[in-house]
Residue, then its C-alpha position, 0 to 999 in steps of 0.5 A: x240373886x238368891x238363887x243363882x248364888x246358891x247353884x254357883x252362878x255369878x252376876x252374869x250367868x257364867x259357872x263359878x264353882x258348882x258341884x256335880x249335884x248343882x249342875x244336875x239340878x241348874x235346868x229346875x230355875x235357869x235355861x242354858x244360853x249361848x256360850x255356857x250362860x244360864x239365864x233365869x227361867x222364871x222371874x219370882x217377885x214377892x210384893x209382901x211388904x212384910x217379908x223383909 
């Protein structure tokens, strides 16, 4: 969730409003789908109990 709202991502995957050098860089952490959608490349969990 971090991550997709940083590149300007919503809840589904759709664009909200990115910058030219967030679109640039969208194909580092998502893949781009069917109908303008981009999807995660990569799922990262962090089972330290002690980061949060």
């Amino acid at each position: 969730q971090t991550i997709a709202g940083e590149h300007g991502l919503d809840g589904d995957g759709h664009v909200n409003e990115a910058s030219d050098l967030q679109l640039e860089r969208m194909n580092v952490y998502f893949n781009e789908a069917s109908s303008n959608r981009f999807v995660p490349r990569a799922v990262l969990v962090d089972l330290e109990p002690g980061t949060m």
